[in-house]
C-alpha positions in Angstrom: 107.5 136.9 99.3 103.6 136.2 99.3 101.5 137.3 103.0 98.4 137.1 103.8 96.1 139.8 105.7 93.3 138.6 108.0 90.8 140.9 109.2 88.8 139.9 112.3 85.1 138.7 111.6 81.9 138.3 113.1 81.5 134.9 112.7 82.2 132.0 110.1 78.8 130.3 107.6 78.7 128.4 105.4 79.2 124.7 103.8 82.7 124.1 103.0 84.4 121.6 101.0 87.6 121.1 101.5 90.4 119.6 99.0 91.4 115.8 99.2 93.1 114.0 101.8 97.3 114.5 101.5 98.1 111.4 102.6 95.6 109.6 100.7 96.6 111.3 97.2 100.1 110.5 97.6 99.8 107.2 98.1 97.0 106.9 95.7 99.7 108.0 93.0 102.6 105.8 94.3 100.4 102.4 94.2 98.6 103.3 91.3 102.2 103.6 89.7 102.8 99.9 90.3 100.1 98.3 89.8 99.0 96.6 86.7 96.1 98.4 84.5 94.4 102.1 84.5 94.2 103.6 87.9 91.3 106.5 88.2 91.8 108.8 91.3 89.0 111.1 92.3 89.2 114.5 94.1 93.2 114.1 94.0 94.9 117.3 96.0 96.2 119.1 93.7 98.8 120.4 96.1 102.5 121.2 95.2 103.6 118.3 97.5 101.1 116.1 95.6 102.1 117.0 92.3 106.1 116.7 93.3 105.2 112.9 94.2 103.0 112.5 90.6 106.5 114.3 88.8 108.6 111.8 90.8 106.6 108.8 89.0 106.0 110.3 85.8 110.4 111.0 86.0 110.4 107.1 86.2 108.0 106.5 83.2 104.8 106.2 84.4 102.3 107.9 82.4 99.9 110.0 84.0 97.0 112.3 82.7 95.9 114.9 85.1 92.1 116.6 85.3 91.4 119.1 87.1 91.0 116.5 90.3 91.2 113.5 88.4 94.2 111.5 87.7 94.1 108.5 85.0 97.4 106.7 86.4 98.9 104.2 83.4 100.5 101.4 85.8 102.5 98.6 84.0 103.4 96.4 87.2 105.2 96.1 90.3 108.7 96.0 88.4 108.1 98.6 85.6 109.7 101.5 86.9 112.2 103.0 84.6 115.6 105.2 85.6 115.3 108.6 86.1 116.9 111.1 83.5 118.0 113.3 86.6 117.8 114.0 89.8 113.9 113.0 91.6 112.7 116.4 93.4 110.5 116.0 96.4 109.8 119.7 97.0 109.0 120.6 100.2 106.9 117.1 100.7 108.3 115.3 103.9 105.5 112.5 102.9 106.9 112.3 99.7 110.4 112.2 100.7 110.8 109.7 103.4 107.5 107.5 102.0 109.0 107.1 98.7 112.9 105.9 100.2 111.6 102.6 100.8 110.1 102.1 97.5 113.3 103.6 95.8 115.1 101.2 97.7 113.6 98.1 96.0 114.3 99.5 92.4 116.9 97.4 90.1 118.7 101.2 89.5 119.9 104.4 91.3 118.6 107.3 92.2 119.1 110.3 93.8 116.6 112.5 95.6 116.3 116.4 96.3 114.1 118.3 98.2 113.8 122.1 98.5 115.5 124.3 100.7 113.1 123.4 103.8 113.0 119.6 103.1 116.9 119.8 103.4 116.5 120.5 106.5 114.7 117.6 107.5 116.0 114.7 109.3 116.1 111.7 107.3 117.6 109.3 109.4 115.0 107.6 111.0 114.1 106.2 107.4 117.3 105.8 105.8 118.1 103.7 109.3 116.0 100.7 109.2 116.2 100.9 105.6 120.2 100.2 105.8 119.0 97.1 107.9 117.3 96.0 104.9 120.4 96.2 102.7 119.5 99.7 100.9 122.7 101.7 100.3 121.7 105.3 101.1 124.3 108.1 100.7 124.4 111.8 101.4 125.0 114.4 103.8 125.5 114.1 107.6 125.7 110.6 107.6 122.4 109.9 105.0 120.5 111.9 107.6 119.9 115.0 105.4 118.7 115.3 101.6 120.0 115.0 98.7 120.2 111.6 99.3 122.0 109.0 96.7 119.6 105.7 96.7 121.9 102.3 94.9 120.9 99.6 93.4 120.8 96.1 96.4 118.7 93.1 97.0 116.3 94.5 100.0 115.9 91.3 102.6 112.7 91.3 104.7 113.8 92.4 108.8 111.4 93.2 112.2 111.6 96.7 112.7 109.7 97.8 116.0 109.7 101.7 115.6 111.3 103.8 117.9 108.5 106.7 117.5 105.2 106.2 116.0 105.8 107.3 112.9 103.4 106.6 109.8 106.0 107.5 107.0 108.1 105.4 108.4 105.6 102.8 108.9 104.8 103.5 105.0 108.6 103.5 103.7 109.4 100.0 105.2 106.2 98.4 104.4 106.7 99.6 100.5 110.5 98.5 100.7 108.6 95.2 102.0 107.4 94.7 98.6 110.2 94.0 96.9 111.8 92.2 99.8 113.0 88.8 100.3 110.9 87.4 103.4 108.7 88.6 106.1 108.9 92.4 106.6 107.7 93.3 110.1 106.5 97.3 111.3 105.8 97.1 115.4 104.2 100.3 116.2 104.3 101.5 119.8 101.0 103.7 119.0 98.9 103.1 116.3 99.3 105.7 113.2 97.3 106.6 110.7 96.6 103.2 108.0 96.2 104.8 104.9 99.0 102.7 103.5 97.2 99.3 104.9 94.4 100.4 103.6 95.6 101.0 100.5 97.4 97.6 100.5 93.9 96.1 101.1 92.1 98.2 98.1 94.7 97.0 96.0 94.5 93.3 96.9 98.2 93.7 98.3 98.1 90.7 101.0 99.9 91.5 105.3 98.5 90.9 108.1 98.1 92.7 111.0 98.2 91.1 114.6 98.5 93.7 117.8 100.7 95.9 117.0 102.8 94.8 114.2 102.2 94.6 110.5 103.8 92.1 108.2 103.9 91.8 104.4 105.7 88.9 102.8 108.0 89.7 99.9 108.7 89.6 96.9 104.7 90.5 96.9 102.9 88.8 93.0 101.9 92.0 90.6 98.3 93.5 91.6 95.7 95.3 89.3 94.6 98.6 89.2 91.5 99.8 90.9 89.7 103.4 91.1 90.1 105.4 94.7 88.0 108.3 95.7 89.8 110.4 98.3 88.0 112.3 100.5 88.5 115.4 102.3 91.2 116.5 104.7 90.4 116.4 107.6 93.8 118.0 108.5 92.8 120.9 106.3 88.9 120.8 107.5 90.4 121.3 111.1 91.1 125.0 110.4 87.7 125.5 109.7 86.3 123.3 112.3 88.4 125.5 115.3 87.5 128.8 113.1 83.8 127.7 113.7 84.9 126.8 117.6 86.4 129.8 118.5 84.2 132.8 116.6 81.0 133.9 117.7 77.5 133.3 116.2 79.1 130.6 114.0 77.8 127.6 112.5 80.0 125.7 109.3 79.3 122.7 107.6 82.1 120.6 106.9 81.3 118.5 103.7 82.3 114.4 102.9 85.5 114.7 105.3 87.1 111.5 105.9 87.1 110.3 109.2 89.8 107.2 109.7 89.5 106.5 113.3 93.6 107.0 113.0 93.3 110.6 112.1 90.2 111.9 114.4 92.2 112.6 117.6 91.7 116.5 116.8 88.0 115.7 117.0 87.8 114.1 120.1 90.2 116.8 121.9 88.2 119.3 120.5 84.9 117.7 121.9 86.7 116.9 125.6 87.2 120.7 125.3 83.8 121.2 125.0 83.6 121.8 121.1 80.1 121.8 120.0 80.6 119.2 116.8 78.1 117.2 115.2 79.2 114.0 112.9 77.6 112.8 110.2 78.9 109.5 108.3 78.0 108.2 105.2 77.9 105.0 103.8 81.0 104.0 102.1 82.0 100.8 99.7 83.8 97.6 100.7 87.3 99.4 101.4 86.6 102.5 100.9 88.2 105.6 103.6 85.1 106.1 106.3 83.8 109.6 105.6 81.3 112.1 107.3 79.7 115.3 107.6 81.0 117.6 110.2 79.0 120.4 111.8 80.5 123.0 113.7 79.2 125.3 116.1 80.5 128.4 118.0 81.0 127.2 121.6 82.4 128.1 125.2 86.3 126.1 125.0 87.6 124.9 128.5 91.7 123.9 128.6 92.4 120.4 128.8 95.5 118.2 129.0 97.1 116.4 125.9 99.6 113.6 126.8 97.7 110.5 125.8 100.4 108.6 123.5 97.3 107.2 121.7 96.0 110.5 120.8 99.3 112.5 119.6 100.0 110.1 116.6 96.2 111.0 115.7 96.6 114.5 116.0 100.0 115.0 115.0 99.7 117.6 112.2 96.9 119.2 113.5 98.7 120.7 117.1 99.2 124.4 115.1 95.3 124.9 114.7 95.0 122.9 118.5 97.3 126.0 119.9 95.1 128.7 118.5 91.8 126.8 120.0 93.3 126.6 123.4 94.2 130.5 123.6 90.3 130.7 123.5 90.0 128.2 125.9 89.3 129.2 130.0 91.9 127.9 131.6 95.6 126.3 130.9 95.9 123.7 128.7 98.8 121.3 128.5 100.3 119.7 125.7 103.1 117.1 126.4 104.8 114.0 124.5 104.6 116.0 121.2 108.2 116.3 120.7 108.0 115.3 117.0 106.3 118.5 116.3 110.2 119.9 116.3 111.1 118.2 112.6 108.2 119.1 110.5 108.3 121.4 108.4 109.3 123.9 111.2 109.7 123.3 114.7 106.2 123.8 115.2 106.7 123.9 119.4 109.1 126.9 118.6 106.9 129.0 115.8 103.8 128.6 117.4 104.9 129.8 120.8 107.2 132.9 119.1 104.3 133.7 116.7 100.8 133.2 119.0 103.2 135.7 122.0 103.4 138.4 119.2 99.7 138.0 118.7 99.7 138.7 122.4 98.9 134.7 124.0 100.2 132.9 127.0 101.7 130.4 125.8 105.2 129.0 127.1 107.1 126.1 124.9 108.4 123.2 126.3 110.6 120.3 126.0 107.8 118.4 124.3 104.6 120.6 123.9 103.1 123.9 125.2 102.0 125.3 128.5 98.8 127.9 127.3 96.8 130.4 129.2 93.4 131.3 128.3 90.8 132.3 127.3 93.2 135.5 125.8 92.4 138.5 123.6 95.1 138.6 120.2 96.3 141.4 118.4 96.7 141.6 114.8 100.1 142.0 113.8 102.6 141.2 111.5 103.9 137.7 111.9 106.1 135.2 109.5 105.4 131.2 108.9 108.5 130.8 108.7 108.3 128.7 105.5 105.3 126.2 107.5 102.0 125.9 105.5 100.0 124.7 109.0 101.8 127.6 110.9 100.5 130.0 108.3 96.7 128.4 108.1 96.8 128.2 111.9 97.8 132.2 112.1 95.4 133.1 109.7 92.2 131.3 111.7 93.9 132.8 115.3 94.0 136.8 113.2 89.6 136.3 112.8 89.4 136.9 116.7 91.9 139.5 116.4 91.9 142.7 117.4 92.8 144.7 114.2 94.3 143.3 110.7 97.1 140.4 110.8 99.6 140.1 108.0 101.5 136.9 107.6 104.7 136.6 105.6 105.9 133.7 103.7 102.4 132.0 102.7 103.4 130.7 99.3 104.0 127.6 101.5 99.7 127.0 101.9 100.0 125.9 98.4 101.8 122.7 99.8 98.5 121.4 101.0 95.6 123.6 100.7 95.9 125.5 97.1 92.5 127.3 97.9 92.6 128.1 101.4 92.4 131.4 101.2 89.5 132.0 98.9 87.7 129.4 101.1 88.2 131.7 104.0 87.4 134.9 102.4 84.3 132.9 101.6 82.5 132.1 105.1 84.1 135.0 106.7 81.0 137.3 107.8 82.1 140.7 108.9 
């Protein structure tokens, strides 16, 4: 089992750049996969859920060349995908998983589709549901809620689907089933979630229309061409560094061409409302390009706040771990509520955070749907597990630099998932 041990630090410098967007390079690969003519993907994560959703296509025929972060993605059209030799592996990649359904769904042949032993575990119902109501045929465990999960061969028809959480894989899954639909497919969101996916449809000429709330595609959608995508940075993975710089003394990090879709900033604006000295610079961008910026971060004085805007938690979703550690340096108690979906990540990320920021000596109590934390509170290193959660582990490993003493954490093999280099980047604007 790989750990990690953090000693505490002085401060964080430095200019980081942080590895592409998750979202973005998944869908980067499954588009580029149907579309007609040579796809070029810049700065493409190179994560291990990324490159389970790049095996999945190249299992199904496409041919893609990897560089470094470069991806040369072969498409031959909307209805090229061939039949799988064996069973489609989605490692521990929820995104991959429940994004791809929908487009497996639409395929003229069957499928089946694994995860590991932590994606097993995941709830797969809320996709496989309104999928049914298409026409898919999904079997498997539990009633098709759990993986492996047997995908047949049906004629998808086009339904109005007005989600039940805001959810953007879900979103995603029924607006790709949408493409090989008959008739109007309809997504009503009851929040907005993040639009990589729509923006994606737009870069690739893919025609919907949004009107309030709800997003409709008409099916079956004509073939589209290739086109090249540069993904920017995370700013999921930028936010450890971002709180790191928050929360340590004498600090001051530069956070380099980090894309900043108004969908995914709500980390950003909590962090600010707390008081968060951060500084954003955007760039210019092409026609349809992801907005990105600059971020500077400096060290600054946190005070709690309460988080149970339903138009923030969508924003912010994946980035309440790192939000936990900030608000144990923050005077005061801050309040999360409405987070509930943070129980079927990768972990129930109410649960690990609480057990594993207590050991580290916070006040922090879970709830139904959040956290109640008490700060601003001195940690103690210790020896704590992720519990198989790649944010849980980056999110410790920020939370062990104000420390007192060193911090091992168990099970990290998981950061690999998203952020391949965190570590080294750490070491590397860690200033003892």
């Amino acid at each position: 089992m790989k750990k990690l041990v953090v000693q505490p630090v002085k401060s964080v410098k430095g200019a980081v750049t942080v590895p592409g967007d998750k979202s973005i390079s998944h869908r980067s690969v499954m588009l580029g996969s149907l579309a007609y003519g040579t796809t070029q993907v810049e700065n493409f994560l190179t994560s291990a859920d990324c490159i389970s959703t790049m095996n999945i296509f190249k299992a199904m025929g496409v041919h893609i060349k990897q560089k470094g972060t470069h991806l040369t993605i072969q498409g031959k059209g909307l209805n090229s995908l061939k039949p799988p030799a064996k069973t489609l592996d989605a490692g521990n990649s929820g995104t991959t998983s429940r994004i791809i359904l929908g487009l497996l769904s639409g395929q003229p042949f069957a499928t089946r589709l694994t995860g590991d032993k932590y994606l097993r575990r995941r709830p797969m119902k809320r996709v496989v549901g309104p999928l049914t109501q298409m026409g898919a045929r999904i079997s498997g465990p539990a009633d098709a809620s759990l993986l492996p999960l047997k995908i047949e061969t049906r004629k998808l028809k086009g339904i109005t689907y007005r989600l039940p959480v805001a959810s953007a894989q879900v979103k995603s899954s029924l607006l790709l089933a949408g493409l090989f639909a008959v008739g109007d497919t309809t997504v009503i969101e009851p929040t907005p979630t993040r639009d990589h996916t729509e923006r994606m449809f737009s870069a690739f000429g893919i025609p919907f229309k949004r009107k309030g709330d709800a997003i409709k595609i008409h099916g079956p959608i004509k073939p589209f061409k290739a086109r090249k995508i540069k993904v920017p940075g995370d700013i999921s993975s930028a936010a450890f560094f971002i709180v790191a710089g928050l929360i340590t003394p004498n600090s001051k990090i530069l956070l380099k061409n980090i894309g900043v879709n108004p969908t995914r900033t709500g980390i950003l604006d909590v962090l600010k409302k707390m008081g968060g000295k951060i500084t954003i610079y955007p760039k210019k961008t092409g026609k349809g390009e992801e907005p990105i910026a600059d971020i500077l971060v400096q060290s600054s004085r946190l005070k709690a706040i309460t988080v149970n805007d339903e138009n923030i938690i969508p924003r912010m979703i994946d980035e309440f771990p790192i939000f936990a550690v900030a608000a144990t340096q923050a005077e005061g108690t801050t309040v999360v509520k409405k987070a509930e979906d943070l129980k079927v990540k990768e972990s129930d990320r109410i649960l690990m955070m609480a057990v594993t920021l207590k050991k580290m000596g916070a006040h922090i109590q879970p709830t139904q749907d959040g956290w109640v934390i008490k700060g601003k509170t001195s940690l103690n290193g210790c020896m704590v597990s992720s519990g198989g959660d790649h944010r849980i582990a980056m999110s410790l490993a920020v939370a062990a630099l104000v420390a007192q003493g060193s911090t091992t954490i168990l099970d990290t093999e998981n950061i690999n998932t998203s952020f391949p280099n965190f570590e080294k980047l750490l070491k590397q604007v860690a200033k003892r």
